[in-house]
MARKE-59706 format. One record per residue (C-alpha): residue number from 1; x negated, y negated, z negated. Coordinates in nm, 2 decimals, decimal comma, padded with zeros to 4 digits, always signed. Each point is the difference from the previous one (the first is absolute). Layout:
N
PT    k      c1      c2      c3
PT  NUM       X       Y       Z
...
This chain:
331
PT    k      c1      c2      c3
PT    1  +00,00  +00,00  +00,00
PT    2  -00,26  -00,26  -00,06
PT    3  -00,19  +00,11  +00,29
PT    4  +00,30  -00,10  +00,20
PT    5  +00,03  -00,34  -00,18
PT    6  -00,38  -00,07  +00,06
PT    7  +00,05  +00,08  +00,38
PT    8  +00,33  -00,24  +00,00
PT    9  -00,23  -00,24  -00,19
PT   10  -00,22  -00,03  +00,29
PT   11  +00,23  +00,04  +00,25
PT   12  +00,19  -00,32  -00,13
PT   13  -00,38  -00,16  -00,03
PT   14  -00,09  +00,10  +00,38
PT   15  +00,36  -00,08  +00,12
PT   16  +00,00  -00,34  -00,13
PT   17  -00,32  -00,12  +00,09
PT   18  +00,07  +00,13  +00,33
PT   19  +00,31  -00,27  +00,03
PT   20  -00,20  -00,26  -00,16
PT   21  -00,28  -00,03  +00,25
PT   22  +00,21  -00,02  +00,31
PT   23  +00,26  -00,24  -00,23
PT   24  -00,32  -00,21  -00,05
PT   25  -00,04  -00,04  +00,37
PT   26  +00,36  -00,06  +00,07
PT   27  +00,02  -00,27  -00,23
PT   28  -00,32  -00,18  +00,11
PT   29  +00,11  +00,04  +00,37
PT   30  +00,36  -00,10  -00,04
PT   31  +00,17  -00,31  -00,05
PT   32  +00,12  -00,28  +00,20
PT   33  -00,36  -00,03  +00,14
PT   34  -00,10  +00,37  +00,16
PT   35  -00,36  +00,10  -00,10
PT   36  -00,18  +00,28  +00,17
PT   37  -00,17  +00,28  -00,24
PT   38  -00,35  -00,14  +00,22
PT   39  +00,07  -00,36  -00,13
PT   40  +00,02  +00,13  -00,37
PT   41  -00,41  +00,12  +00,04
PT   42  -00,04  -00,33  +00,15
PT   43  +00,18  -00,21  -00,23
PT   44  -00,20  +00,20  -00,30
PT   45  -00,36  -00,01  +00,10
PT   46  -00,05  -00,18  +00,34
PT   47  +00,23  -00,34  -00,15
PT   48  +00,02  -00,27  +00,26
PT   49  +00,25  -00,27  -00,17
PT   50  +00,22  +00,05  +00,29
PT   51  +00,36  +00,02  -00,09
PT   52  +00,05  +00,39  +00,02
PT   53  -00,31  +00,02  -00,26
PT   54  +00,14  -00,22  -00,25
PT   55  +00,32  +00,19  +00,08
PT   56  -00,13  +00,30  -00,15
PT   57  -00,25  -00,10  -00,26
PT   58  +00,20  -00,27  -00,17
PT   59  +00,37  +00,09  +00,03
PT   60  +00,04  +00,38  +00,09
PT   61  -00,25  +00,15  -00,19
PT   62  +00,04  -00,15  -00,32
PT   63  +00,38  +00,03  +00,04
PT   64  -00,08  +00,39  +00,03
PT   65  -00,23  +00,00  -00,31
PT   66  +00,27  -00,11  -00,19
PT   67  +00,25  +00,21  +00,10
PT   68  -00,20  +00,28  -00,06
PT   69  -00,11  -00,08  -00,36
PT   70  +00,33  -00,13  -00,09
PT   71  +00,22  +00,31  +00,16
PT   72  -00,24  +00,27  -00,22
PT   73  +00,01  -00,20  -00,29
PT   74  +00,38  -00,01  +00,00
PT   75  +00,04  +00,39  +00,07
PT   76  -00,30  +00,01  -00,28
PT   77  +00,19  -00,19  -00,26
PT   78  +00,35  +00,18  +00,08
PT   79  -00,17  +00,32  -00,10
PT   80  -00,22  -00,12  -00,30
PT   81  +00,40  -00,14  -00,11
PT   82  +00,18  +00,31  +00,05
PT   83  -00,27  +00,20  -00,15
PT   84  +00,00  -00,17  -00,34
PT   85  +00,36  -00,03  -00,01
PT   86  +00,05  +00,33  +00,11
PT   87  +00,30  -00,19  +00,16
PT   88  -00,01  +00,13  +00,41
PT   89  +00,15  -00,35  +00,12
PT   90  -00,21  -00,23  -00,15
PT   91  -00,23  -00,30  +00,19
PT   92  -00,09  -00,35  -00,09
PT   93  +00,26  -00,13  +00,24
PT   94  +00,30  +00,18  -00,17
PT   95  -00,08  -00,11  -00,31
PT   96  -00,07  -00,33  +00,08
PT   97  -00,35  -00,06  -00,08
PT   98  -00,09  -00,12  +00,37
PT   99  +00,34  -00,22  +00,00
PT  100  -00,14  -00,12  -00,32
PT  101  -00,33  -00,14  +00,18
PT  102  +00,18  -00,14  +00,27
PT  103  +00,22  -00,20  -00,21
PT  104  -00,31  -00,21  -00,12
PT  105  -00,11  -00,06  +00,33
PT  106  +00,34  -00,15  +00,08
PT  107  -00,05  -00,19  -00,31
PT  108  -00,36  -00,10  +00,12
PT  109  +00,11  -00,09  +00,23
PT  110  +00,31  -00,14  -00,08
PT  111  -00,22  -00,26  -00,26
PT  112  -00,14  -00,17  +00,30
PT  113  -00,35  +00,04  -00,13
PT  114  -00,20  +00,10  +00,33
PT  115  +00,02  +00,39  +00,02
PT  116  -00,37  +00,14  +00,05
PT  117  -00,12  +00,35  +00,03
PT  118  -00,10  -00,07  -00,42
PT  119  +00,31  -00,10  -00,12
PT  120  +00,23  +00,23  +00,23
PT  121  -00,22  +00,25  -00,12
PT  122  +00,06  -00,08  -00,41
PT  123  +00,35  -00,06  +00,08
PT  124  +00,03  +00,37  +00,15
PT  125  -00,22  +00,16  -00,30
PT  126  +00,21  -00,24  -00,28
PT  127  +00,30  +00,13  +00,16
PT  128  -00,07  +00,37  +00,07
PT  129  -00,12  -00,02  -00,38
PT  130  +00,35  -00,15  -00,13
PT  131  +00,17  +00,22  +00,16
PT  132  -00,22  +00,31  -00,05
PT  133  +00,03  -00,13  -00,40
PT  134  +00,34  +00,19  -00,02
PT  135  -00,04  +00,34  +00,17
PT  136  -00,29  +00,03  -00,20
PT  137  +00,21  -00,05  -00,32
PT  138  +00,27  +00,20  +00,19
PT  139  -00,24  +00,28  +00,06
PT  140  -00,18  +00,00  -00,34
PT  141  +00,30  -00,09  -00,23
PT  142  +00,17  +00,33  +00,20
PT  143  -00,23  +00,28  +00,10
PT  144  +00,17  +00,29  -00,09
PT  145  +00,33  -00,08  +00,12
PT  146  -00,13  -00,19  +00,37
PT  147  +00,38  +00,06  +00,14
PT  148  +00,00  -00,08  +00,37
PT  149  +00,31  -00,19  -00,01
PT  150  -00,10  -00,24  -00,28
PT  151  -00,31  -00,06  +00,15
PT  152  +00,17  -00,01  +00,36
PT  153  +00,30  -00,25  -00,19
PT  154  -00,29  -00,23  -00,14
PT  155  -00,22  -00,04  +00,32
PT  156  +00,28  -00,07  +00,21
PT  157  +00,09  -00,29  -00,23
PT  158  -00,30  -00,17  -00,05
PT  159  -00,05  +00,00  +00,39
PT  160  +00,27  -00,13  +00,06
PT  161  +00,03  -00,28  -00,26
PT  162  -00,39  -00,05  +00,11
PT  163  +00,13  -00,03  +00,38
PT  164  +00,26  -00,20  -00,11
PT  165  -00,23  -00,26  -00,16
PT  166  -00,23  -00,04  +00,31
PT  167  +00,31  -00,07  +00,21
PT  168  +00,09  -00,27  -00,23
PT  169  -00,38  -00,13  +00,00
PT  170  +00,01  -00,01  +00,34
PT  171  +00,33  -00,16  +00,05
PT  172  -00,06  -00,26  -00,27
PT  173  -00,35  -00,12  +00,18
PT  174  +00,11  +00,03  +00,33
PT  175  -00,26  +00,23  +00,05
PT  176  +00,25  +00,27  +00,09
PT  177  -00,17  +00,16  +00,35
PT  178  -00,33  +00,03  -00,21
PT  179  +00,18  +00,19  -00,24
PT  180  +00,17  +00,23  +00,25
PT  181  -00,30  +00,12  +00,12
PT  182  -00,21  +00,07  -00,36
PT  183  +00,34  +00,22  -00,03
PT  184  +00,05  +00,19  +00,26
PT  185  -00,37  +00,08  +00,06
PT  186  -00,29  -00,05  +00,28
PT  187  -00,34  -00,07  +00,06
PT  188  +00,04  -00,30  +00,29
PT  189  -00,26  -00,19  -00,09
PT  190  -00,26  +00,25  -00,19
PT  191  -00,38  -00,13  +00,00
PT  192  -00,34  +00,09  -00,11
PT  193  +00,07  -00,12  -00,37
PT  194  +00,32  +00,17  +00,00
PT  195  -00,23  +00,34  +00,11
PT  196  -00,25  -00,14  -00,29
PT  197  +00,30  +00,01  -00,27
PT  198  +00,17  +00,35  +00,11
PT  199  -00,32  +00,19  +00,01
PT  200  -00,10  -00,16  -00,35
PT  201  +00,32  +00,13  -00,16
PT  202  +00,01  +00,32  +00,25
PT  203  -00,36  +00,14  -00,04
PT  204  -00,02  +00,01  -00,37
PT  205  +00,36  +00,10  -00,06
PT  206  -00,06  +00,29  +00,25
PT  207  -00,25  +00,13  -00,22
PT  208  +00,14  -00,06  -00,35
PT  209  +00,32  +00,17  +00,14
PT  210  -00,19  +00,28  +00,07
PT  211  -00,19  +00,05  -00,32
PT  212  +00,39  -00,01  -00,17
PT  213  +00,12  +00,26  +00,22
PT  214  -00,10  +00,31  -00,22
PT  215  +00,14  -00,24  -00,33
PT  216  +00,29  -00,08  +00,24
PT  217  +00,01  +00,41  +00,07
PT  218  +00,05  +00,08  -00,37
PT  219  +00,28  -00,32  -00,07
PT  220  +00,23  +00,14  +00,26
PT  221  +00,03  +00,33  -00,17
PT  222  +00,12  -00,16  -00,32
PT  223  -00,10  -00,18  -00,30
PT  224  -00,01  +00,29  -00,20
PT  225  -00,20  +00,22  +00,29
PT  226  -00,21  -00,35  -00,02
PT  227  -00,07  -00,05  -00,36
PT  228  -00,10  +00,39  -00,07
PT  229  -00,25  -00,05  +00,28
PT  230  -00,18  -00,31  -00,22
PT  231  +00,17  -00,28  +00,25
PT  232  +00,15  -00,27  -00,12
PT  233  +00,30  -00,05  +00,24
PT  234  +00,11  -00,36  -00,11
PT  235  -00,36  -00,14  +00,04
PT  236  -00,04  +00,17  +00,36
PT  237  +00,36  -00,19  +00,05
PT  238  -00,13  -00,30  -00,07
PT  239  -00,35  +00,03  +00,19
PT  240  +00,19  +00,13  +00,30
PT  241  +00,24  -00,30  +00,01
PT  242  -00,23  -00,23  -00,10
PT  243  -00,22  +00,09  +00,28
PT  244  +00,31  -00,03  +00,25
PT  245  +00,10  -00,34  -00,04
PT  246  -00,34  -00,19  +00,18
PT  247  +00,06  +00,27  +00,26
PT  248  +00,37  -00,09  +00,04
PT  249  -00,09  -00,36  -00,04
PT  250  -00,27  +00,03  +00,25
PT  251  +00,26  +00,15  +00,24
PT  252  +00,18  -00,25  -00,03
PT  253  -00,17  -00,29  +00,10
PT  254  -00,12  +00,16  +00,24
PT  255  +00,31  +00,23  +00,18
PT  256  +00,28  -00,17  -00,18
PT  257  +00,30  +00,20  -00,13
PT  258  -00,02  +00,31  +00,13
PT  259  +00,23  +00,28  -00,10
PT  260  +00,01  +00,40  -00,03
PT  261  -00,33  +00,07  +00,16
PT  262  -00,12  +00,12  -00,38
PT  263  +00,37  +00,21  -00,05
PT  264  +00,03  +00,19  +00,36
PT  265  -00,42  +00,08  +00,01
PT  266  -00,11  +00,17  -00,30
PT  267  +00,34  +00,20  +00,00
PT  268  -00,12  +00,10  +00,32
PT  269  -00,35  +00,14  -00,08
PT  270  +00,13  +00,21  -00,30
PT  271  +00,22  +00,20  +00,27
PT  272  -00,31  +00,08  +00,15
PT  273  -00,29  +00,01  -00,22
PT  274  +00,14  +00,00  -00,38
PT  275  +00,02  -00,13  -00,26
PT  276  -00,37  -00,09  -00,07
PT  277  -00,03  -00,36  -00,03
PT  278  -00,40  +00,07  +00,06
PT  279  +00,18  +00,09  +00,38
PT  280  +00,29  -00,25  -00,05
PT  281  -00,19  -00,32  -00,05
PT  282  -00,22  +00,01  +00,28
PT  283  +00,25  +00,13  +00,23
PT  284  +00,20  -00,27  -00,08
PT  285  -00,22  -00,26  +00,07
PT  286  -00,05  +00,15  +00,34
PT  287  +00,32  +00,10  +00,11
PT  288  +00,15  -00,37  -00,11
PT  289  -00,32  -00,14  +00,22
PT  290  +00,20  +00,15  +00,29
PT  291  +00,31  -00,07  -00,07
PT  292  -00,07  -00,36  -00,04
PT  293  -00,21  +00,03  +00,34
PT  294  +00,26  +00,08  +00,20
PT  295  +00,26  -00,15  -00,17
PT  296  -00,19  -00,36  +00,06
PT  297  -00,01  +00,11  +00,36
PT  298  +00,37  +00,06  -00,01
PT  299  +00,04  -00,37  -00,14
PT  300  -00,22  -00,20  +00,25
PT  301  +00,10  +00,25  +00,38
PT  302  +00,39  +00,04  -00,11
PT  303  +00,10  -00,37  +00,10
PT  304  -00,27  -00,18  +00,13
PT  305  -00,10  -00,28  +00,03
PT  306  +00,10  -00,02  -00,38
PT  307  -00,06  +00,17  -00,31
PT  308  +00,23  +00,24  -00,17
PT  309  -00,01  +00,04  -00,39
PT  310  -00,20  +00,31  -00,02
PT  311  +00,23  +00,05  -00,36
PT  312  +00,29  +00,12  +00,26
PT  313  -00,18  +00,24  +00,11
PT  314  -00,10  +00,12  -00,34
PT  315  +00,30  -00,02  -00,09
PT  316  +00,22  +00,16  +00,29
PT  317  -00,18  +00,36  -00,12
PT  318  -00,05  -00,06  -00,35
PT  319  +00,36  -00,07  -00,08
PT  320  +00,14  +00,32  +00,13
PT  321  -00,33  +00,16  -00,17
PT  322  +00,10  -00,16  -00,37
PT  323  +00,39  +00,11  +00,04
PT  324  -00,07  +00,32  +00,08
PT  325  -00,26  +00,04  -00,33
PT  326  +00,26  -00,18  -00,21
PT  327  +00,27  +00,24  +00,12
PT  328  -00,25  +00,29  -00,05
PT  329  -00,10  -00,11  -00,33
PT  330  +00,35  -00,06  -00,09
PT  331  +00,12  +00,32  +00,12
């Protein structure tokens, strides 16, 4: 049996990086400027500062970077969430952490003071952390009795009241557009410094994730299973939600609001490699990499020359995804 779930393992490994190379070069290539693979080379190491250069190296290639990071460490948080709440439907967005940050953006800016990569930034990691505040005490104040509808009932309230309040912030300032698109997610507009931010939340939250996975392991069997094994199950809580909100936060600022990637992708892995979160976590990251990918390709081909919310997409297959889990849990 766990021969088979080791060849699954790299099966789901092999099968996703073989989608997100060739999703790589799509998303490079298309757009509403066509780019041919041979310009990519170009663009990379033979620059010329003509237009299809700076094409690549200062709009699609940073806009690719930070899809990647951000759609693994979404599908990477979902499953670090679900593990120690041993609750199958959980992820930031549900329970309103990443609404959370994007309310204090919209009250950034909102305020009128000039919004900078800085202070969007603090905003995102002051928000993420007010509204990470309560699952934590939910979570802590709760272990053994984690009920999926309570926690479900909870999360869907403070998202919406949070989603609410950034309407209103955006309506109030007239800064309502803006607003629109922090909620409904996208990366027009990603740079270098937005790459710079991602990968300094994404590379060292990659890492500690995986050095909580065997911790994470023993939590989702119980706190009893946990506390016989010489874990403590509330402090691994706390490090492992602790460590989610900068991740969520830098998500955030840099993809916006983006929903149900962290729900329909680690659900997915345990079908085919277990329950292991030593396999879960990286798969995670990898598989929500290229989901994102294409899913950011959808947004910018599907109505050119404009952009679509890349949270529709998200959200067309995670909806049917969560009802169906709710339903199952339910039932």
């Amino acid at each position: 049996m766990e021969r088979q779930r080791i060849k699954r393992t790299w099966g789901v490994a092999i099968a996703g990086v073989c989608l997100l190379i060739p999703g790589i070069l799509l998303a490079v290539c298309m757009g509403a400027m066509e780019i041919l693979p041979v310009d990519i080379w170009n663009g990379i190491f033979h620059n010329t500062g003509s237009l299809t250069d700076m094409m690549i190296r200062d709009v699609r290639l940073p806009r690719v970077i930070c899809v990647l990071v951000t759609g693994g460490i979404l599908g990477m948080t979902g499953a670090m969430m679900q593990g120690v709440t041993r609750n199958p439907i959980a992820e930031p967005s549900l329970l309103g952490i990443s609404q959370g940050a994007t309310l204090f953006v919209a009250l950034l800016y909102a305020s009128g003071i000039g919004a900078t990569a800085g202070n969007t930034l603090l905003a995102a990691l002051l928000g993420a952390f007010f509204s990470g505040v309560p699952v934590l005490i939910f979570t802590m104040k709760n272990p053994g009795n984690l009920s999926v509808t309570k926690l479900l009932l909870a999360g869907t309230a403070m998202s919406t009241f949070f989603t609410a309040l950034t309407s209103v912030a955006g309506l109030l300032s007239n800064q309502s557009q803006m607003v629109g698109f922090w909620v409904s997610g996208g990366f027009r507009g990603a740079t270098w410094l937005d790459v710079k931010i991602i990968l300094a939340a994404g590379i060292p939250g990659f890492l500690a994730a995986v050095l909580l996975a065997p911790k994470i392991n023993v939590i989702s069997l119980g706190d009893d299973m946990a506390t016989g094994l010489g874990i403590h199950p509330q402090r691994v809580r706390f490090i492992t939600i602790l460590l989610m909100i900068p991740l969520c936060a830098a998500a955030v600022v840099v993809g916006k609001t983006i929903g149900f990637v962290g729900l329909m992708i680690p659900q997915t892995i345990r079908l085919f490699a277990g329950t292991d979160y030593r396999r879960v976590i990286p798969l995670s990251f990898l598989c929500g990499a290229v989901l994102l990918t294409y899913a950011d390709i959808a947004a910018r081909m599907i109505y050119q020359p404009y952009e679509v919310p890349i949270g529709i997409f998200t959200a067309m297959l995670g909806v049917p995804f969560f009802l169906y889990m709710a339903g199952k849990e339910r039932g």
